[in-house]
C-alpha positions in Angstrom: -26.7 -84.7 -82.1 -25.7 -82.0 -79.6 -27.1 -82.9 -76.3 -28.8 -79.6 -74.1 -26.8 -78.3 -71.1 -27.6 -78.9 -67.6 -28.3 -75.6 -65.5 -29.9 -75.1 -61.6 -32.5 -72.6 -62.3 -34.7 -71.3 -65.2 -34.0 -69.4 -68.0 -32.3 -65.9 -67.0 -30.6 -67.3 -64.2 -26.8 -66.8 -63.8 -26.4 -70.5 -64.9 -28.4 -69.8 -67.9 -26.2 -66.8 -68.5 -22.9 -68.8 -68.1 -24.3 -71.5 -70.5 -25.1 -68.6 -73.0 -21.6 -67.3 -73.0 -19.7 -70.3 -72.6 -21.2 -72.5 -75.4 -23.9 -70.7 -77.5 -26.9 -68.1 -76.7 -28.8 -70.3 -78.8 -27.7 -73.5 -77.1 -30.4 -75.8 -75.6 -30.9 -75.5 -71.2 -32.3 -78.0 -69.1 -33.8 -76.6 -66.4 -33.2 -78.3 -62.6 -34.0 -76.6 -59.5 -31.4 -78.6 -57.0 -27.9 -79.6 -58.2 -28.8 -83.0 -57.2 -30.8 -82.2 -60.3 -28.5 -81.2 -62.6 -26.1 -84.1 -61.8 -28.9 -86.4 -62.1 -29.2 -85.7 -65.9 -25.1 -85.9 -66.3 -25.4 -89.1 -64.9 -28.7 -90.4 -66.9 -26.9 -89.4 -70.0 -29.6 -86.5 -70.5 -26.8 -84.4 -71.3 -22.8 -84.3 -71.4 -22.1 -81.0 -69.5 -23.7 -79.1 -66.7 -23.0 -75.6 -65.6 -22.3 -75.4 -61.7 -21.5 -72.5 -59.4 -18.6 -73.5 -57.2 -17.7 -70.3 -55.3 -18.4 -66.4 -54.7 -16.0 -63.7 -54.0 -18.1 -63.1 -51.1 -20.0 -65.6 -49.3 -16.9 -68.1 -50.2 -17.5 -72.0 -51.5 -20.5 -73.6 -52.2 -19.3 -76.7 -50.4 -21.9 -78.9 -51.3 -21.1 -78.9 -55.3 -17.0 -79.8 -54.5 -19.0 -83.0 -52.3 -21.0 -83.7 -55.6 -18.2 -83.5 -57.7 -16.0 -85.8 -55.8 -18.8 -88.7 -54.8 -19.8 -89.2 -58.7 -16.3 -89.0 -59.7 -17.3 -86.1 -62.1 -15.0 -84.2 -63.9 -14.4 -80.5 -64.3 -13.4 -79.2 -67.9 -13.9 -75.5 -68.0 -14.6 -72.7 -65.5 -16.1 -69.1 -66.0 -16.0 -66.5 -63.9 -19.3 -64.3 -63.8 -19.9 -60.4 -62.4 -22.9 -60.9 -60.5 -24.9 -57.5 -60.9 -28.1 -57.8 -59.0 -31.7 -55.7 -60.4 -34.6 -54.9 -58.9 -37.4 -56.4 -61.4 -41.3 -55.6 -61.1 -44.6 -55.3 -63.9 -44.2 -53.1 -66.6 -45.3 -49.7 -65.0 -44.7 -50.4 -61.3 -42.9 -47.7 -58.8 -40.5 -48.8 -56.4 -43.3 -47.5 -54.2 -46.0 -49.5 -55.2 -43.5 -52.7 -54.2 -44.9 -54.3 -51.2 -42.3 -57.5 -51.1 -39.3 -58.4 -52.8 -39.4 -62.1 -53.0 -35.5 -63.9 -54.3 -32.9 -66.3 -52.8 -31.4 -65.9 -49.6 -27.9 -65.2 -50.7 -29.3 -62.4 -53.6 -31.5 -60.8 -50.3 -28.6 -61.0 -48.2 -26.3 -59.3 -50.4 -28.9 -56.3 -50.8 -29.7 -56.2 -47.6 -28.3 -52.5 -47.2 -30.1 -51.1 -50.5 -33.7 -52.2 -48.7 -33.0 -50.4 -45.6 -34.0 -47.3 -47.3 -37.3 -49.1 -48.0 -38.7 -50.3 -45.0 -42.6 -50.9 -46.0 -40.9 -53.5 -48.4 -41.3 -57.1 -46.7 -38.4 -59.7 -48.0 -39.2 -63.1 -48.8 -36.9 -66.1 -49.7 -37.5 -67.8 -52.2 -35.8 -70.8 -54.2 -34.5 -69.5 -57.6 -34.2 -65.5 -58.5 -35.6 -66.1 -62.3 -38.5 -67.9 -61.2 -39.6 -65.1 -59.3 -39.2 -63.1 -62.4 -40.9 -65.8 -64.3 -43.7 -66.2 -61.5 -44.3 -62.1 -61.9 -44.5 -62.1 -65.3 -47.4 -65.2 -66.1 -49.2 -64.4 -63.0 -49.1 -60.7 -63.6 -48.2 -60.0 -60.2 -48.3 -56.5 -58.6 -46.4 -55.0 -55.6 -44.2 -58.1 -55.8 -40.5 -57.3 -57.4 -37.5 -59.9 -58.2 -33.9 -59.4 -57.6 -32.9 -61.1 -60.4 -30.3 -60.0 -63.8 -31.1 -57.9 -66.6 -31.0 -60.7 -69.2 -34.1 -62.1 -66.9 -36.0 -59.0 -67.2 -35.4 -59.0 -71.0 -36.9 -62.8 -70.9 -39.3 -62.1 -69.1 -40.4 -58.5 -69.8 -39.7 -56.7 -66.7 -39.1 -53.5 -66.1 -35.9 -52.3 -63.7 -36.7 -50.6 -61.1 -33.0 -50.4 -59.8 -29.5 -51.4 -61.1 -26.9 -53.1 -59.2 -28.9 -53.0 -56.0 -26.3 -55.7 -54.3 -24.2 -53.8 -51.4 -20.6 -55.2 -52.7 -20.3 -53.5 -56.4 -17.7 -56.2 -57.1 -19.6 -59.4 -56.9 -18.3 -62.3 -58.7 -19.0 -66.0 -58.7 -17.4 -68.5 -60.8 -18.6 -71.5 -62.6 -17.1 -74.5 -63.4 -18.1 -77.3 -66.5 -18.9 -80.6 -65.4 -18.7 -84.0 -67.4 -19.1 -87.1 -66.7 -15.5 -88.0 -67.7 -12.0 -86.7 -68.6 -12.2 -84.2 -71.3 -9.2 -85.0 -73.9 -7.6 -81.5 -74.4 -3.8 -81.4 -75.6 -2.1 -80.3 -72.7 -0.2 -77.1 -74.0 -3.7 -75.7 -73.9 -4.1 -77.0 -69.7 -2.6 -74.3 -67.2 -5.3 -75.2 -64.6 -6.2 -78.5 -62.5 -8.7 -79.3 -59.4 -7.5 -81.3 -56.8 -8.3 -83.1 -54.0 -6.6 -85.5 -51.3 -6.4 -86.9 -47.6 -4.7 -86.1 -44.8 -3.7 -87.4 -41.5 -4.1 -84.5 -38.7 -0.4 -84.4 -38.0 2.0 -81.3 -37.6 3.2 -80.7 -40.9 1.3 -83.1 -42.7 -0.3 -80.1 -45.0 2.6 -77.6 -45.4 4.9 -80.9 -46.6 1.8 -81.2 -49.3 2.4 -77.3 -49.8 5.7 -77.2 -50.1 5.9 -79.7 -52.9 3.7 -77.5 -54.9 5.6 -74.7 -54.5 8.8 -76.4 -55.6 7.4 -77.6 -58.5 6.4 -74.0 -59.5 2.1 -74.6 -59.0 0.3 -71.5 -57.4 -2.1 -72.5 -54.9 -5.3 -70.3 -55.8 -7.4 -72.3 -53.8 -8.0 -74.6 -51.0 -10.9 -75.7 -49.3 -10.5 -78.3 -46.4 -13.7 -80.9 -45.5 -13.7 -83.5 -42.4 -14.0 -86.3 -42.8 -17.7 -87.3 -40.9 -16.7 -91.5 -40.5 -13.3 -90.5 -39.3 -12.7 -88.5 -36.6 -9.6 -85.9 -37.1 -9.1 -86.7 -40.8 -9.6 -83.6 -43.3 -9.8 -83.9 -47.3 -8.5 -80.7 -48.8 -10.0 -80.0 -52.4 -7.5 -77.1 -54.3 -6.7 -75.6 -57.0 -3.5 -74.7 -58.8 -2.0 -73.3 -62.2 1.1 -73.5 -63.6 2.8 -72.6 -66.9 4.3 -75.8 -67.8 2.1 -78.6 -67.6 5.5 -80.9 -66.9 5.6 -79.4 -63.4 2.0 -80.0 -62.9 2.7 -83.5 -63.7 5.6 -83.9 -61.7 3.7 -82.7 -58.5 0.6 -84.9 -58.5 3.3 -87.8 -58.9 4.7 -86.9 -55.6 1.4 -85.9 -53.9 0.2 -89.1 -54.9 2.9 -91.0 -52.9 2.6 -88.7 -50.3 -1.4 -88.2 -49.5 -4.5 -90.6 -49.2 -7.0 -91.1 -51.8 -5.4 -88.4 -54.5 -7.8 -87.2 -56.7 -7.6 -85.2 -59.9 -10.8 -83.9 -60.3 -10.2 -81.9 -63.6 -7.5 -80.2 -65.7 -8.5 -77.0 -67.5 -8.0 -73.6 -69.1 -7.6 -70.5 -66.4 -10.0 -68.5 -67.2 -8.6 -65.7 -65.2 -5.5 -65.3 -67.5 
């Protein structure tokens, strides 16, 4: 029996929507509204795979999830990259006009910030999960109150758009990564993509000898991310992520890195999905 997927947030979030095009429109969602949440339910057995933002073209890495990740020696199998289109949402009927607060997440406020600046009678509210506002306007029938939320939450909920793609960066993008509990087996001609993540000492040279290695085994470094270490002053883990064509040169590197760095870490090997 097919065990539901894990999201943070309600139906019509961008989690749902990831889950939705990832496995199935019609596949089962838990809803959580924390990731704590979400990784809860991995780890209960609740379900096999949860859907996880992990970084956004602008605001950068959700530093939190890599920290989840890592301490529940999770693994990641998959990764979807999502165009985040922000929409203003009220009741069926409502004017832009009649709007009185916008109520949504702080990041989704923040990155409209410049579109409300023509509205300044509108009041912005944080809030914790963009569809639940929707959700919340909808059963309560709530007037004057809009949602910045996407366009599949208006259909879920029956809202009506007041405004499309209100977000002040047109090119927004976020990806999403698949978590399991453990190592997904998947034959290795089909793996040009692995997550990282290892110690260093803060020493001159101590990360570009890491870097170098990579580069002479033919990886690309499309991402690194570097955490301190809070018990030990002056020590940094980096988390990163490479590709590579041939999975033999992946497998050569993380041999030497191994030797070379503390604590080395694969925490998953997957398919780009920005081939």
């Amino acid at each position: 029996m097919t065990k539901p997927i894990a999201i943070q947030g309600i139906k019509g979030s961008f989690h749902h929507e990831v889950a939705q095009v990832y496995f199935s429109d019609k596949a089962e969602i838990v809803e959580c509204m924390s990731f704590d949440g979400t990784v809860n339910h991995l780890l209960n057995g609740d379900t096999d795979h949860i859907v996880m933002a992990l970084e956004n073209s602008i605001a950068g890495s959700i530093i939190p999830n890599y920290a989840l990740i890592d301490t529940h020696n999770l693994s990641i199998v998959g990764e979807h990259y999502l165009d985040i289109q922000h929409n203003l949402l009220a009741l069926n009927g409502q004017s832009i006009t009649e709007i009185k607060e916008v109520h949504s997440h702080p990041m989704a406020l923040l990155q409209c910030k410049v579109f409300f600046k023509k509205y300044s009678h509108i009041k912005l509210v944080e809030a914790q999960d963009t569809a639940d506002v929707a959700k919340q306007i909808s059963d309560q029938n709530l007037k004057g109150i809009a949602a910045i939320a996407s366009k599949n939450a208006a259909k879920i909920y029956e809202l009506d758009v007041l405004e499309e793609s209100i977000q002040t960066i047109k090119h927004n993008e976020t990806r999403f990564v698949i978590v399991k509990r453990e190592i997904q087996i998947t034959e290795r001609k089909e793996l040009n993509k692995a997550s990282l993540k290892f110690e260093l000492d803060h020493k001159r040279g101590s990360l570009a000898t890491i870097l170098n290695v990579m580069s002479d085994c033919k990886l690309n470094l499309t991402k690194i991310q570097s955490l301190p270490k809070i018990e030990t002053p002056w020590k940094y883990a980096f988390f990163v992520d490479v590709t590579f064509e041939d999975y033999k040169d992946y497998e050569k590197a993380s041999s030497i890195m191994q030797l070379m760095a503390e604590n080395f870490k694969v925490l998953g090997e997957y398919k780009n999905a920005r081939l």
